[in-house]
Legacy VTK file of the C-alpha trace (Angstrom):
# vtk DataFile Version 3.0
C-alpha trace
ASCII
DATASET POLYDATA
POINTS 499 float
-9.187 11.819 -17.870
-9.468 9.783 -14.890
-5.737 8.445 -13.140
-8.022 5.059 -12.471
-8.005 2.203 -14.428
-10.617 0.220 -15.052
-11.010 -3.051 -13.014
-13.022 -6.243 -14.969
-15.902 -7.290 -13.269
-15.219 -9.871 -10.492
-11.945 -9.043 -10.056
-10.635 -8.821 -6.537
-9.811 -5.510 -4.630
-6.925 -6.050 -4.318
-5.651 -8.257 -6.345
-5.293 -11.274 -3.823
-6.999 -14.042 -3.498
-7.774 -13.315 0.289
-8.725 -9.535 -0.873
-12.188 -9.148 0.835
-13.993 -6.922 -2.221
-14.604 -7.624 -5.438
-14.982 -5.133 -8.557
-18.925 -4.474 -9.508
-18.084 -2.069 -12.266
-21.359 -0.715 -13.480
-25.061 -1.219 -12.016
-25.999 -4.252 -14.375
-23.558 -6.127 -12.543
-24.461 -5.077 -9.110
-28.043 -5.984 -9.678
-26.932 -8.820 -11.439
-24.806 -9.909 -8.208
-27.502 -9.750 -5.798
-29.690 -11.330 -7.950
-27.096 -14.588 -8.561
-26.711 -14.095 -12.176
-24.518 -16.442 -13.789
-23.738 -14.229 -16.177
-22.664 -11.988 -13.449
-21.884 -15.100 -10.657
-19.168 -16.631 -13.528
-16.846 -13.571 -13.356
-16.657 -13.226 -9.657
-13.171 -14.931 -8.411
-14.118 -13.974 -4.356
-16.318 -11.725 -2.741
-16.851 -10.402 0.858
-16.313 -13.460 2.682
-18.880 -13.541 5.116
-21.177 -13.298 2.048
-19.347 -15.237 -0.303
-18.043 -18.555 -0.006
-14.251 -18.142 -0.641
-13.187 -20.215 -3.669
-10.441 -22.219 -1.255
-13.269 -22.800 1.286
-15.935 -24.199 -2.007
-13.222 -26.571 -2.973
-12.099 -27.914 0.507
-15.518 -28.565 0.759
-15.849 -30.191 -2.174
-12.915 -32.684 -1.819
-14.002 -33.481 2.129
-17.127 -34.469 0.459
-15.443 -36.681 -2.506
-13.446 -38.289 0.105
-16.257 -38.960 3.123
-18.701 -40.355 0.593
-21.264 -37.107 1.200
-23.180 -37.413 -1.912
-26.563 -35.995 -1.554
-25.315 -34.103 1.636
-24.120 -30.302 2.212
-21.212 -29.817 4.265
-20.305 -25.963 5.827
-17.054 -25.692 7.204
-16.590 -23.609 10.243
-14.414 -21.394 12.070
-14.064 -23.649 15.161
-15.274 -26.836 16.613
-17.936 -24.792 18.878
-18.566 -23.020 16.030
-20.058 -26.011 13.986
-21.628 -27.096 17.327
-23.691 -24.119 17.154
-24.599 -24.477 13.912
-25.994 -27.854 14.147
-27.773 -26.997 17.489
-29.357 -23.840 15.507
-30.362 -25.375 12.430
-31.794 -28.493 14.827
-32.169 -30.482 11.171
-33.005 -34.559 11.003
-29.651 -36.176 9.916
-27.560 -33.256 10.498
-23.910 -34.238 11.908
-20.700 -32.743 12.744
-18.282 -33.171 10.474
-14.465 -33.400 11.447
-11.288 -33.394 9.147
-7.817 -32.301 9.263
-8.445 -30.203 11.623
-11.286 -28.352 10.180
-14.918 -28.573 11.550
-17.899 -28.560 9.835
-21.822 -29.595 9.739
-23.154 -32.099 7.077
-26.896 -32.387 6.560
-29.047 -33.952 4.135
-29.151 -31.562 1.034
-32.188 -29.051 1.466
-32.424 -25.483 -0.608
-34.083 -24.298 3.475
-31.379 -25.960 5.478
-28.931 -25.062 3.241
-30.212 -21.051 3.571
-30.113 -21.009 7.149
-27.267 -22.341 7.493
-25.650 -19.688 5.243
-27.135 -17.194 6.871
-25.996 -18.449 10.375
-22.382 -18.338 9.496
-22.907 -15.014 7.699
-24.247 -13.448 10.920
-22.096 -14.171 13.411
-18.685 -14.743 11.598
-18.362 -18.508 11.421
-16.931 -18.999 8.417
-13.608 -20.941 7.584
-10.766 -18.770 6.963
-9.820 -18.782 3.648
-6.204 -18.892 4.510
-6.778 -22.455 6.710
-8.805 -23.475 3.685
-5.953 -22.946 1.709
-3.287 -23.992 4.280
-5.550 -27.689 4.000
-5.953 -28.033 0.866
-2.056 -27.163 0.624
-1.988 -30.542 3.534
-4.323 -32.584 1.640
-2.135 -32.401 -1.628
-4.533 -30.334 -3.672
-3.051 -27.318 -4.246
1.324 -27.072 -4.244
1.645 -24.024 -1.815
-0.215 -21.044 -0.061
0.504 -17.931 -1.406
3.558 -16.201 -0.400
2.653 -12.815 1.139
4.307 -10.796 3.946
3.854 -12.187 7.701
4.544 -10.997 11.009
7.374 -13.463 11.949
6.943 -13.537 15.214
4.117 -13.486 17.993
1.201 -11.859 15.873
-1.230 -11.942 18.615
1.586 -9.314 20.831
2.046 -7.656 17.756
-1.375 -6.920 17.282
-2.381 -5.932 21.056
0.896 -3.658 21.613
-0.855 -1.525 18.717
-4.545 -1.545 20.126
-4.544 -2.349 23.508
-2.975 1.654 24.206
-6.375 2.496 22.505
-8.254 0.822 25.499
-6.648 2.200 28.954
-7.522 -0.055 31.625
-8.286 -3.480 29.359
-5.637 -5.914 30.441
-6.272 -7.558 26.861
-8.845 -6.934 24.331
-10.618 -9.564 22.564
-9.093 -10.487 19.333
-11.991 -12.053 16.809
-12.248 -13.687 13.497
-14.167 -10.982 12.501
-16.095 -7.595 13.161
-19.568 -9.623 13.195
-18.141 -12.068 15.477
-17.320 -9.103 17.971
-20.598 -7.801 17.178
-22.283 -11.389 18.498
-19.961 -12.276 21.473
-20.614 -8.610 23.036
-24.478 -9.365 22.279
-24.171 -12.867 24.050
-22.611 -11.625 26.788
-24.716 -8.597 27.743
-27.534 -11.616 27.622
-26.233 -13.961 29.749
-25.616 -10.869 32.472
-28.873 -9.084 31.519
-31.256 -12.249 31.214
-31.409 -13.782 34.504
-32.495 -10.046 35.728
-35.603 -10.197 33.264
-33.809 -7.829 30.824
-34.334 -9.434 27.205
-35.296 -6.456 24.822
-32.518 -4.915 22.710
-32.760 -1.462 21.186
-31.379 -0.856 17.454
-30.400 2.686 17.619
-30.499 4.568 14.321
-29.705 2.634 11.043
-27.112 -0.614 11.560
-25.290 -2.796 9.348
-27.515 -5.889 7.660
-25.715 -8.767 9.811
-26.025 -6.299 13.102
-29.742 -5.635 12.186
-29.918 -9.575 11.656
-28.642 -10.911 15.350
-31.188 -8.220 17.233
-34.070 -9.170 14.638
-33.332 -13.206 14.760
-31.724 -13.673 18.503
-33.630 -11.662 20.734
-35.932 -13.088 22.677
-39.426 -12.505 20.811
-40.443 -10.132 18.808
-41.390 -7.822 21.150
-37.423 -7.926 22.731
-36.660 -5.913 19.196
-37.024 -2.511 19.534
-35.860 0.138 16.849
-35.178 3.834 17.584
-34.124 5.294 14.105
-33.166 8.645 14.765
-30.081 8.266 16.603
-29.817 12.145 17.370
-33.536 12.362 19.278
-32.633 10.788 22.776
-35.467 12.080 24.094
-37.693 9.445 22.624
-35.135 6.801 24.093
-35.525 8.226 27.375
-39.261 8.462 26.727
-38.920 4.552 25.995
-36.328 3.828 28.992
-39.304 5.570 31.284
-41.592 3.042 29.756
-39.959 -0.080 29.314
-36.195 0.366 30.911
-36.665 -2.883 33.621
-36.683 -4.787 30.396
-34.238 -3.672 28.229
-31.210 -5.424 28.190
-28.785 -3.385 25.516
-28.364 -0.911 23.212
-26.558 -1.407 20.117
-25.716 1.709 18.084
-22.858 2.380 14.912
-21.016 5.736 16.131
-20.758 7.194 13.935
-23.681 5.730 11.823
-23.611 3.514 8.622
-24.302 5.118 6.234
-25.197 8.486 7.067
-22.013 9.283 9.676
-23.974 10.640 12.712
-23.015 10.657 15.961
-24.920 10.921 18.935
-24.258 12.775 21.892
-22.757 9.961 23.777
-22.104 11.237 26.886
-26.037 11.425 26.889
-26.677 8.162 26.001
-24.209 6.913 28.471
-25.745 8.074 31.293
-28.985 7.509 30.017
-28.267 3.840 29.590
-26.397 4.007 33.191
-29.279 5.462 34.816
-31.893 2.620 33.525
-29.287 -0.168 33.923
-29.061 -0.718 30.329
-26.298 -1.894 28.677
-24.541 0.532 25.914
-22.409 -1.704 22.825
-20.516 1.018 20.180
-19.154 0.002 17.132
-17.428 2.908 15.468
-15.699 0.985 12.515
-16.502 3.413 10.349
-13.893 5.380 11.403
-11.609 2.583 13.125
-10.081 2.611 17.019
-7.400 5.013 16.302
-9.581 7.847 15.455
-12.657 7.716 17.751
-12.900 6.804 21.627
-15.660 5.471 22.528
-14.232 3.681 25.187
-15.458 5.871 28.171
-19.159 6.045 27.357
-19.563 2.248 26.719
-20.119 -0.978 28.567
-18.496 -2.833 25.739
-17.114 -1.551 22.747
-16.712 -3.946 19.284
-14.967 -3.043 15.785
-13.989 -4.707 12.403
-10.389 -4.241 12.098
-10.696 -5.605 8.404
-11.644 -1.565 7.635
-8.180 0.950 8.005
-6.666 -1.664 10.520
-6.347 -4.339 7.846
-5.171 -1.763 5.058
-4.418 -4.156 2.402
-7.868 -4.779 2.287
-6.933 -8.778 1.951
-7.610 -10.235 5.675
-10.493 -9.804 7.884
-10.387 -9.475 11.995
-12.999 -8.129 14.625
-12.213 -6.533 18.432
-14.345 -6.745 21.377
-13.306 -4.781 24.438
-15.587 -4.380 27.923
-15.025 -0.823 29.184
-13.196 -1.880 33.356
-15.372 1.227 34.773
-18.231 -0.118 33.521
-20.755 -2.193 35.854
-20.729 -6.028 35.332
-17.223 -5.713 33.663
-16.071 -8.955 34.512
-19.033 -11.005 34.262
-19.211 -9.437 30.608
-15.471 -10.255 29.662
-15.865 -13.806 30.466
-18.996 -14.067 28.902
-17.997 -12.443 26.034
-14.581 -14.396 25.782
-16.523 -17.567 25.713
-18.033 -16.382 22.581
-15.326 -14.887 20.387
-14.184 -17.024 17.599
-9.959 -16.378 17.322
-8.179 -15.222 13.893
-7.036 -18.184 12.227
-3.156 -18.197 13.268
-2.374 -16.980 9.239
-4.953 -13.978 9.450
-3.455 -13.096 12.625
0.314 -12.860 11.335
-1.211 -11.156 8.142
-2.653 -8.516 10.048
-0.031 -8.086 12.479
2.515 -7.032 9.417
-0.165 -4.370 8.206
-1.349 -2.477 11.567
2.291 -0.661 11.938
1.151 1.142 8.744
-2.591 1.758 9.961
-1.755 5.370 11.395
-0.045 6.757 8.464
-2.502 5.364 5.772
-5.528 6.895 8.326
-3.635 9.771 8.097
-3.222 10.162 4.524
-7.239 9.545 3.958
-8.109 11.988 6.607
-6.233 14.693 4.504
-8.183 14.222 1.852
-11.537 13.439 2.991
-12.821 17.006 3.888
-11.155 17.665 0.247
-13.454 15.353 -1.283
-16.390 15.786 1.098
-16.378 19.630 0.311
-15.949 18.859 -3.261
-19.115 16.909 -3.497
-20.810 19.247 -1.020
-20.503 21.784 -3.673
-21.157 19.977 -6.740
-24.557 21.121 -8.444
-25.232 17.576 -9.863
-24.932 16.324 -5.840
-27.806 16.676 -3.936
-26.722 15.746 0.208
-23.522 14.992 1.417
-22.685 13.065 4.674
-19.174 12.691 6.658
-17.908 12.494 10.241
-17.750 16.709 10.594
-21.238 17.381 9.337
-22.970 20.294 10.783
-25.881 18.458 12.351
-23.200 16.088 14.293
-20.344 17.834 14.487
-19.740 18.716 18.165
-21.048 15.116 18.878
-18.314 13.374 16.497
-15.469 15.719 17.636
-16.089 14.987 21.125
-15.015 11.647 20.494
-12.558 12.161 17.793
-9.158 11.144 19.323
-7.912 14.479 16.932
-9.607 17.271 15.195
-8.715 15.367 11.767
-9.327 12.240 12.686
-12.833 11.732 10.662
-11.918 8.216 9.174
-12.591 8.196 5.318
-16.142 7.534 4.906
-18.676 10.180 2.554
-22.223 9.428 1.492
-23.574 11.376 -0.962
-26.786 11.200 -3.252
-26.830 12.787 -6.544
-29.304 15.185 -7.994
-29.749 12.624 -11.215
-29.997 9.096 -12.169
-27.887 6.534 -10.472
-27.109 4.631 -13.083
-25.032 6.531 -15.646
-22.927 8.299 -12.926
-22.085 4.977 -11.778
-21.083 3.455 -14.784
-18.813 6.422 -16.087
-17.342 6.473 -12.731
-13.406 5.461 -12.832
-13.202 4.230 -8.733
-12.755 0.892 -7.921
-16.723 -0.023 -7.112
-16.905 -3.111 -4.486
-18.273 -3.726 -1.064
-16.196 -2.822 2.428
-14.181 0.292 2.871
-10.950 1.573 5.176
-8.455 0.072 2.829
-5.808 1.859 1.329
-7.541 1.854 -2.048
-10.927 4.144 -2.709
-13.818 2.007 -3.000
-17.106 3.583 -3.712
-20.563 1.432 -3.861
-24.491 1.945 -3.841
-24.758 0.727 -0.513
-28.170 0.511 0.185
-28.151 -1.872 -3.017
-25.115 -4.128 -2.044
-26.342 -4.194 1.761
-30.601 -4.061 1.493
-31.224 -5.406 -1.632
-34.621 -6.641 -0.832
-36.015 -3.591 0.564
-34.293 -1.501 -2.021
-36.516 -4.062 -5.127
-40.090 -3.706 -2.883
-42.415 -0.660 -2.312
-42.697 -1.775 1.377
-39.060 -1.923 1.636
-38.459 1.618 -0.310
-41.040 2.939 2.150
-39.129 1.436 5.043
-35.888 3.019 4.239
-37.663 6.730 3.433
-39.191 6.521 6.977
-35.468 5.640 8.370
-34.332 8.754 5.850
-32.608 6.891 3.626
-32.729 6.848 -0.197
-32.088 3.623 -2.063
-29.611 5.205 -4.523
-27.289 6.864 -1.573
-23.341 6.397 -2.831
-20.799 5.637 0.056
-17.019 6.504 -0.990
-14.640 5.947 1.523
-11.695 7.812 0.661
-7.872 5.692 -0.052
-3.932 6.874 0.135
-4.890 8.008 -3.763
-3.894 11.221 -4.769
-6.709 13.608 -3.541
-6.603 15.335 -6.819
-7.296 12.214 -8.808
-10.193 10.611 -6.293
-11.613 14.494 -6.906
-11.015 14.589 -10.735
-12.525 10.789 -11.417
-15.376 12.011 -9.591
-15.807 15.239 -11.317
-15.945 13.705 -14.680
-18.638 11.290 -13.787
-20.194 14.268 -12.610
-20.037 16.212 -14.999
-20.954 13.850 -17.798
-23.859 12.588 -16.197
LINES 1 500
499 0 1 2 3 4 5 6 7 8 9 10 11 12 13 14 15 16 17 18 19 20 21 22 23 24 25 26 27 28 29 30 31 32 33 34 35 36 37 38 39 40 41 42 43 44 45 46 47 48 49 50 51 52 53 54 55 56 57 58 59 60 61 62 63 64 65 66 67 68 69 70 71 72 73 74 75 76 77 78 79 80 81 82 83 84 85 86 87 88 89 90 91 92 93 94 95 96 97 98 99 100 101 102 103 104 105 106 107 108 109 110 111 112 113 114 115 116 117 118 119 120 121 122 123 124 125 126 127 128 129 130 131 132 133 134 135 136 137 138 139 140 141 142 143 144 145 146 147 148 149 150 151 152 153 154 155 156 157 158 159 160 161 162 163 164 165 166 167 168 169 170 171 172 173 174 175 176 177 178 179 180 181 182 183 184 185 186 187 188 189 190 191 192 193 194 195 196 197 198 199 200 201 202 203 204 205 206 207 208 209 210 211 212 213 214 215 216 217 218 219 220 221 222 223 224 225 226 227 228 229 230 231 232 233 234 235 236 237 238 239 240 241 242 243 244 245 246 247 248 249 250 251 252 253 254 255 256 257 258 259 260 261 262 263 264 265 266 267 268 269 270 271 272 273 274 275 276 277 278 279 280 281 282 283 284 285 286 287 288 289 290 291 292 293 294 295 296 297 298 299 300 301 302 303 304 305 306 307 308 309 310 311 312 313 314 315 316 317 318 319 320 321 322 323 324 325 326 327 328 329 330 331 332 333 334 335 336 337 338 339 340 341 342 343 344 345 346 347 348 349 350 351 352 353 354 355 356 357 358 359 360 361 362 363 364 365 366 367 368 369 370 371 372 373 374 375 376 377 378 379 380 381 382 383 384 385 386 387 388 389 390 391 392 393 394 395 396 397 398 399 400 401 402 403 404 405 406 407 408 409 410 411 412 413 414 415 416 417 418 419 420 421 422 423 424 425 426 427 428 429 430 431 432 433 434 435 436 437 438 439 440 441 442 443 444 445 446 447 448 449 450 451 452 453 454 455 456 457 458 459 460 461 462 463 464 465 466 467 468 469 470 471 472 473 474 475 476 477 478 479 480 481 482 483 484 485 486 487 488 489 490 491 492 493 494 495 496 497 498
């Protein structure tokens, strides 16, 4: 009998109303969420919120628009005033305005399913979104709601609070760069390695091995042309980089690349690609949030190095943040700091002093998961009903991951596994909490490709896609919580077995 209890569909993980998953309890309702079923749509109470618009930010909406007279308009509120500036100048729509109120920016257009799309999609990508907690702090202004929720807050100066925990992480970097969110990091280190790499004819970016869907999204949509996108997929055969470096290295401008990778946890050999990017003049951008800043450096062998701190950094699993930090050895440093700075989007004040009261815990709670995920990863490993198994420590990566690990242990929490069977039934008997993001204190398991790639998971051209990238439609990622091991391993087990 599983220690887990079930959690209805739509409810949040946690239970917050600024927790950033939500439960998807069976496959029916996965499916059903990616395919905006209201039967499905109804239950959910939040979401991810760069995919979902919170519930705070919907009704702050609506009420700007019952009091500005917007009938027959959309409004999307933004992080920042530059923020809705650069939505308006992307979406470049007749009759689109900025939109100002309280404090809170926005763009209004006239109502349009297209517009309406890409501006979702703009704000998803690059982390634009209002914060739910200034949604809620308005609407709290405006006289809508009585009071924001009463959780615990760093009292004092969140933004030290935060830095005097990472900034040890990053010798040399007088200050990292604090963002809204990991995509936002993601963006600004993208923009800035542009504006350096452009004016030398550099344009082309290189997506190295498999990347998350928003990361995939700004290299696809914001490169130059189409030719500036170039994808390498197996991110342990450098040789055909250098092969493509010989060819094309005057025009490559960066190289983004997941360290290790989402959602198969390789690792390159990064001392490799640094120098192989040094040598060509191409710029090197690491994200290893799989694992989070305290357990991988990547520091040394990048030019600029970005991370979500929603995953192990934000524990709680209930406020979402992003890092960017530009490596002081590394060519171009300061031209890329200021150009990067002039990107980031800053935590709203109450995400800031939200996260600052969590990150004392992050290296106990990293430290409980990474004594229990080669527990669980061996587990799996030697299940007959599991077919693969992926984690940081991996034979075929191994020596690459440990040479960045900042300790033997420190693997982060993240396992992807496929199953000999069908999906479906394992994930339905399965008592985890099922949602979307990871590195929180609670065990979340999902069927990633599903909840990330849904559109090339539903076509044969996308199915074909992901086989020639080695990945299988119906791969499980489980990142492991502060849970018991023995009751992560025995909720497992019975799924297993009764599959």
């Amino acid at each position: 009998m599983s220690a887990f209890a079930p959690i209805p569909l739509g409810a949040p993980i946690p239970d917050s109303p600024h927790a950033v998953s939500c439960s998807l309890p069976t496959m029916a309702a996965v499916r059903g969420y990616e395919e905006k079923d209201p039967a499905v749509t109804a239950s959910l109470k939040t979401g991810y919120p760069r995919f979902v618009i919170h519930p705070f930010a919907r009704r702050l909406g609506e009420e700007f628009s019952r009091r500005s007279g917007l009938a027959g308009r959309r409004l999307w509120l933004a992080s920042s005033r530059r923020m809705a500036a650069a939505l308006l100048a992307h979406l470049a729509c007749p009759g689109a305005e900025l939109f100002e109120s309280h404090g809170v920016h926005g763009v209004t257009h006239p109502d349009s399913p297209e517009v309406a799309q890409r501006a979702k999609l703009y704000l998803q990508n690059i982390g634009g979104f209002l914060s739910s907690r200034q949604a809620e702090d308005t609407l709290v202004a405006m006289g809508v709601i009585g009071s924001a929720l009463s959780e615990a807050s760093f009292a004092g100066d969140a933004e030290a609070e935060v830095l005097r925990f990472l900034t040890p992480r990053f010798p040399g970097v007088a200050t990292p760069l604090l963002a809204n969110c990991g995509m936002n990091a993601v963006h600004a280190a993208f923009a800035a390695v542009n504006a350096v790499q452009a004016p030398r004819g550099r344009t082309a970016w290189v997506q190295l091995g498999w990347l998350y869907l928003d990361t995939i999204a700004i290299l696809r949509k914001f490169t130059a042309g189409p030719a500036d996108y170039i994808r390498v997929g197996d991110v342990m055969d450098l040789g055909r980089l250098e092969r493509l470096f010989s060819e094309r290295g005057g025009s490559i401008a960066g190289v983004m690349a997941e360290v290790p990778t989402n959602p198969l946890v390789q690792t390159p050999d990064l001392a490799r690609l640094a120098a192989l990017c040094r040598r060509h003049g191409v710029k090197l951008v690491l994200d290893p949030s799989l694992v989070s800043v305290f357990s991988a450096d990547t520091l040394p062998h990048a030019d600029i190095v970005v991370t979500s701190l929603t995953k192990y950094t934000g524990n709680r699993g209930d406020v979402i943040a992003g890092l960017l930090a530009v490596n002081p050895a590394a060519p171009d440093s300061e031209e890329l700091a200021r150009a990067a700075a002039a990107h980031i989007e800053p935590p709203y004040a109450r995400d800031l002093a939200r996260l600052a009261a969590q990150i004392p815990d992050t290296e106990s709670v990293l430290a409980t998961i990474e004594e229990s995920t080669p527990r669980v990863a061996a587990f799996l490993a030697s299940h007959p009903a599991v077919r693969a198994t992926y984690w940081a420590l991996e034979p075929a990566s191994r020596a690459n991951y440990l040479s960045i690990a900042r300790r033997p242990g420190a693997t982060g929490g993240m396992i992807s596994f496929y199953l000999r069977g069908e999906l479906d039934p394992f994930y339905d008997r399965l008592r985890l909490p099922k949602g979307p993001s990871f590195g929180m204190r609670t065990t979340l398991i999902c069927p990633f490709m599903y909840l990330a790639h849904y559109d090339l998971v539903t076509s044969e051209a996308g199915r074909a896609e992901l086989r020639g990238e080695g990945l299988d439609p119906n791969l499980l990622r489980l990142c492991v919580g502060t849970e018991p091991c023995e009751d992560i391993i025995g909720s497992l087990r019975e799924a297993l077995e009764a599959s």
